[in-house]
C-alpha positions in Angstrom: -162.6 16.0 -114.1 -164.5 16.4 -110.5 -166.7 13.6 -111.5 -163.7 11.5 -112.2 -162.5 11.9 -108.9 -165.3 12.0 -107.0 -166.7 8.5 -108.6 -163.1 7.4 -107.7 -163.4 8.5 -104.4 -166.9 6.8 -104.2 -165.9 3.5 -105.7 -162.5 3.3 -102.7 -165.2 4.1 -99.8 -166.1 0.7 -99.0 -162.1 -0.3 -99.4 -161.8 2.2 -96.2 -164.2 1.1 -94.6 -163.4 -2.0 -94.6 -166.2 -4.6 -93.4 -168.6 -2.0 -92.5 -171.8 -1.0 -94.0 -171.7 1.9 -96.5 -174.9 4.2 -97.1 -174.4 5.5 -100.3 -176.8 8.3 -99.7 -175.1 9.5 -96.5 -172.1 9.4 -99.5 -173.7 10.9 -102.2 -175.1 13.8 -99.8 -171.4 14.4 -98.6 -169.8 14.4 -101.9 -173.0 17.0 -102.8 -172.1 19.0 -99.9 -168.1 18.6 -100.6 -168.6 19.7 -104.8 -170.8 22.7 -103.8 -168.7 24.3 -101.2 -165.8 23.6 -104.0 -167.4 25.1 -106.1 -168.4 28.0 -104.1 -164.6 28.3 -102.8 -164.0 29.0 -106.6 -167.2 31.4 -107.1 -165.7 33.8 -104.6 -161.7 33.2 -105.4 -161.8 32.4 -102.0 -158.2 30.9 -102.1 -158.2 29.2 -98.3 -161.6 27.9 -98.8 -160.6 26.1 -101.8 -157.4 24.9 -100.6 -158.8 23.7 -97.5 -161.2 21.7 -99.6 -158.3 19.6 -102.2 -156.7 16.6 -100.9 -153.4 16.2 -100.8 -153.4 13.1 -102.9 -155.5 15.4 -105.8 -154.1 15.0 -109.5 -155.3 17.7 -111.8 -155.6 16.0 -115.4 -155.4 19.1 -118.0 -155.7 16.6 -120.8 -155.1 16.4 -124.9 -158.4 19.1 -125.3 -157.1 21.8 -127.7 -157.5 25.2 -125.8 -157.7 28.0 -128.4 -160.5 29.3 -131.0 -162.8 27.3 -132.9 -161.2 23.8 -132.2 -161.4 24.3 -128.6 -165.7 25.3 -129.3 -166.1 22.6 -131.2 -164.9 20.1 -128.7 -167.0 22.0 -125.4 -169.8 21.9 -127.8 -169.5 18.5 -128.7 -169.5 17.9 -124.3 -172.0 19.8 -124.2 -174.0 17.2 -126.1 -172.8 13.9 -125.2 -172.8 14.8 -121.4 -175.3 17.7 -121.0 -175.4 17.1 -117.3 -175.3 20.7 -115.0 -171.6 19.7 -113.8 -170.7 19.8 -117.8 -172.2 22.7 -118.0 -170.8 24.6 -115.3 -167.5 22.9 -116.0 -167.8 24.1 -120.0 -168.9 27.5 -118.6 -166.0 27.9 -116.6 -163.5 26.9 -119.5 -165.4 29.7 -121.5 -164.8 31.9 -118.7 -161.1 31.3 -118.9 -161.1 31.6 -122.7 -163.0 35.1 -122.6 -160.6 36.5 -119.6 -157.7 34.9 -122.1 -159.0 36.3 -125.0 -158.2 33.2 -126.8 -161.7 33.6 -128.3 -164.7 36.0 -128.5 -167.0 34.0 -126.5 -169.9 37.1 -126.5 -169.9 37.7 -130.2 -170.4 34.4 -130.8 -173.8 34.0 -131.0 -174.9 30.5 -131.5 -172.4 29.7 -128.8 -174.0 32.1 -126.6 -177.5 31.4 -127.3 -176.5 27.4 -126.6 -175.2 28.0 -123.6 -177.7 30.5 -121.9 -180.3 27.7 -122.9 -178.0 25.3 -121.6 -177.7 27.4 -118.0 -181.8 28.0 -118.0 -182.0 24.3 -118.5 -180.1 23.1 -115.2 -182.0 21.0 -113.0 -180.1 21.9 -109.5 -180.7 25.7 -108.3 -177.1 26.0 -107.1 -175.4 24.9 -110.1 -178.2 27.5 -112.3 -177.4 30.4 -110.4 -173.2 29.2 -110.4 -173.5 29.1 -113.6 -175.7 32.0 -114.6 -173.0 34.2 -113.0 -170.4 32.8 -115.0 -172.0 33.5 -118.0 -172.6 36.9 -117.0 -169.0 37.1 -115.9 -168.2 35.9 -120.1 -170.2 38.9 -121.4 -168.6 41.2 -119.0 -165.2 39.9 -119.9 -166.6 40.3 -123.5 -167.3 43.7 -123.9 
Protein backbone atom coordinates (compact mmCIF):
# COMPACT_ATOMS: atom_id res chain seq x y z
CA UNK A 1 0.00 0.00 0.00
CA UNK A 2 2.96 2.55 0.90
CA UNK A 3 4.61 1.57 -2.29
CA UNK A 4 1.44 2.37 -4.09
CA UNK A 5 1.38 5.68 -2.94
CA UNK A 6 4.73 6.47 -2.84
CA UNK A 7 5.29 5.36 -6.77
CA UNK A 8 2.12 7.58 -7.14
CA UNK A 9 3.62 10.31 -5.48
CA UNK A 10 6.84 9.75 -7.58
CA UNK A 11 5.24 9.39 -10.96
CA UNK A 12 3.05 13.30 -10.14
CA UNK A 13 6.65 14.90 -9.20
CA UNK A 14 7.57 16.11 -12.43
CA UNK A 15 3.61 17.21 -12.99
CA UNK A 16 4.56 19.76 -9.92
CA UNK A 17 7.28 20.69 -10.96
CA UNK A 18 6.45 21.66 -13.87
CA UNK A 19 9.29 22.43 -16.54
CA UNK A 20 12.03 21.87 -14.09
CA UNK A 21 14.51 19.32 -13.84
CA UNK A 22 13.72 16.41 -11.49
CA UNK A 23 16.64 14.33 -9.67
CA UNK A 24 15.19 11.23 -8.97
CA UNK A 25 17.85 10.41 -6.43
CA UNK A 26 17.38 13.61 -4.51
CA UNK A 27 13.46 11.84 -4.74
CA UNK A 28 14.13 8.55 -4.01
CA UNK A 29 16.44 9.66 -0.94
CA UNK A 30 13.39 11.74 0.35
CA UNK A 31 10.76 9.30 -0.03
CA UNK A 32 13.65 6.81 1.90
CA UNK A 33 13.84 9.37 4.46
CA UNK A 34 9.88 10.08 4.42
CA UNK A 35 8.93 5.79 4.72
CA UNK A 36 11.55 5.40 7.53
CA UNK A 37 10.46 8.09 9.87
CA UNK A 38 6.74 6.57 8.95
CA UNK A 39 7.65 3.82 9.85
CA UNK A 40 9.47 4.71 12.95
CA UNK A 41 6.32 7.01 13.93
CA UNK A 42 4.55 3.61 13.92
CA UNK A 43 7.41 1.53 15.83
CA UNK A 44 6.97 3.81 18.82
CA UNK A 45 2.98 4.53 18.62
CA UNK A 46 4.20 7.81 18.44
CA UNK A 47 0.70 9.18 17.34
CA UNK A 48 1.92 13.06 16.46
CA UNK A 49 4.82 11.82 14.69
CA UNK A 50 2.78 9.76 12.44
CA UNK A 51 0.16 12.14 11.95
CA UNK A 52 2.47 14.80 11.16
CA UNK A 53 3.83 12.54 8.49
CA UNK A 54 0.17 11.52 6.35
CA UNK A 55 -1.11 13.90 3.85
CA UNK A 56 -4.14 15.13 3.83
CA UNK A 57 -4.99 13.89 0.49
CA UNK A 58 -3.96 10.06 1.91
CA UNK A 59 -6.48 7.15 0.94
CA UNK A 60 -6.06 4.03 2.98
CA UNK A 61 -7.04 1.03 0.62
CA UNK A 62 -7.94 -1.98 3.22
CA UNK A 63 -8.74 -4.13 0.22
CA UNK A 64 -10.70 -7.68 -0.68
CA UNK A 65 -7.65 -9.68 1.43
CA UNK A 66 -9.50 -12.11 3.82
CA UNK A 67 -8.25 -11.19 7.42
CA UNK A 68 -8.88 -14.30 9.62
CA UNK A 69 -7.02 -17.88 10.05
CA UNK A 70 -5.63 -19.84 7.43
CA UNK A 71 -7.10 -17.96 4.42
CA UNK A 72 -5.68 -14.83 5.56
CA UNK A 73 -1.74 -17.05 5.81
CA UNK A 74 -2.18 -18.41 2.81
CA UNK A 75 -2.60 -15.16 0.96
CA UNK A 76 0.54 -13.16 3.18
CA UNK A 77 2.39 -16.30 2.31
CA UNK A 78 1.70 -16.23 -1.11
CA UNK A 79 3.05 -12.08 -0.92
CA UNK A 80 5.59 -13.18 0.64
CA UNK A 81 6.69 -15.00 -2.43
CA UNK A 82 5.72 -13.07 -5.35
CA UNK A 83 7.06 -9.77 -3.74
CA UNK A 84 9.61 -10.80 -1.16
CA UNK A 85 10.98 -7.32 -1.06
CA UNK A 86 11.86 -5.98 2.85
CA UNK A 87 8.75 -3.49 2.59
CA UNK A 88 6.48 -6.88 2.00
CA UNK A 89 8.01 -8.20 4.67
CA UNK A 90 7.68 -5.63 7.18
CA UNK A 91 4.26 -4.80 5.80
CA UNK A 92 3.24 -8.88 6.14
CA UNK A 93 4.98 -8.71 9.59
CA UNK A 94 2.93 -6.01 10.73
CA UNK A 95 -0.43 -7.66 9.58
CA UNK A 96 0.83 -10.71 11.62
CA UNK A 97 1.35 -8.45 14.42
CA UNK A 98 -2.25 -7.32 14.27
CA UNK A 99 -3.55 -10.90 13.77
CA UNK A 100 -1.53 -12.16 16.95
CA UNK A 101 -2.72 -8.98 19.19
CA UNK A 102 -6.37 -9.99 17.59
CA UNK A 103 -6.09 -13.38 18.20
CA UNK A 104 -7.55 -14.14 14.96
CA UNK A 105 -4.79 -16.68 14.62
CA UNK A 106 -1.90 -18.37 16.55
CA UNK A 107 0.83 -16.82 14.72
CA UNK A 108 3.73 -18.40 17.34
CA UNK A 109 2.48 -21.98 17.26
CA UNK A 110 2.55 -21.96 13.85
CA UNK A 111 5.68 -23.14 13.05
CA UNK A 112 6.35 -23.22 9.37
CA UNK A 113 4.94 -19.75 9.39
CA UNK A 114 7.32 -18.72 11.98
CA UNK A 115 10.30 -20.32 10.70
CA UNK A 116 9.43 -18.52 7.06
CA UNK A 117 9.20 -15.42 8.40
CA UNK A 118 12.24 -15.27 10.82
CA UNK A 119 14.19 -16.32 7.64
CA UNK A 120 12.36 -13.92 5.78
CA UNK A 121 13.43 -10.94 8.55
CA UNK A 122 17.31 -12.37 8.63
CA UNK A 123 17.19 -12.09 4.89
CA UNK A 124 16.40 -8.16 4.60
CA UNK A 125 18.80 -6.34 2.74
CA UNK A 126 18.22 -2.73 4.56
CA UNK A 127 19.40 -2.60 8.44
CA UNK A 128 16.46 -0.41 9.36
CA UNK A 129 13.86 -2.36 7.87
CA UNK A 130 15.81 -5.88 9.67
CA UNK A 131 15.85 -4.49 13.00
CA UNK A 132 11.91 -2.93 12.28
CA UNK A 133 11.03 -5.95 11.58
CA UNK A 134 12.90 -8.17 13.94
CA UNK A 135 11.08 -6.38 16.73
CA UNK A 136 7.83 -6.99 15.28
CA UNK A 137 8.38 -10.46 15.22
CA UNK A 138 9.50 -10.48 18.66
CA UNK A 139 6.46 -8.41 19.47
CA UNK A 140 4.23 -11.70 17.63
CA UNK A 141 5.81 -14.20 20.04
CA UNK A 142 5.22 -12.04 22.97
CA UNK A 143 1.71 -11.47 21.90
CA UNK A 144 1.79 -15.26 21.45
CA UNK A 145 2.53 -16.70 24.63
Amino acid sequence: MRRLLLTAALAAAPLVAGAASVDIEVLTRQVTETERAFARSMAERNHAAFTALVSEQAVFIGGPQPLRGKAAVAFLLDQLTLTPDDKTVSDVLLIFEAMARLKTYSVRADIALMTTLTSRVSGMKDSFWRAEATRTLENIKQLSS
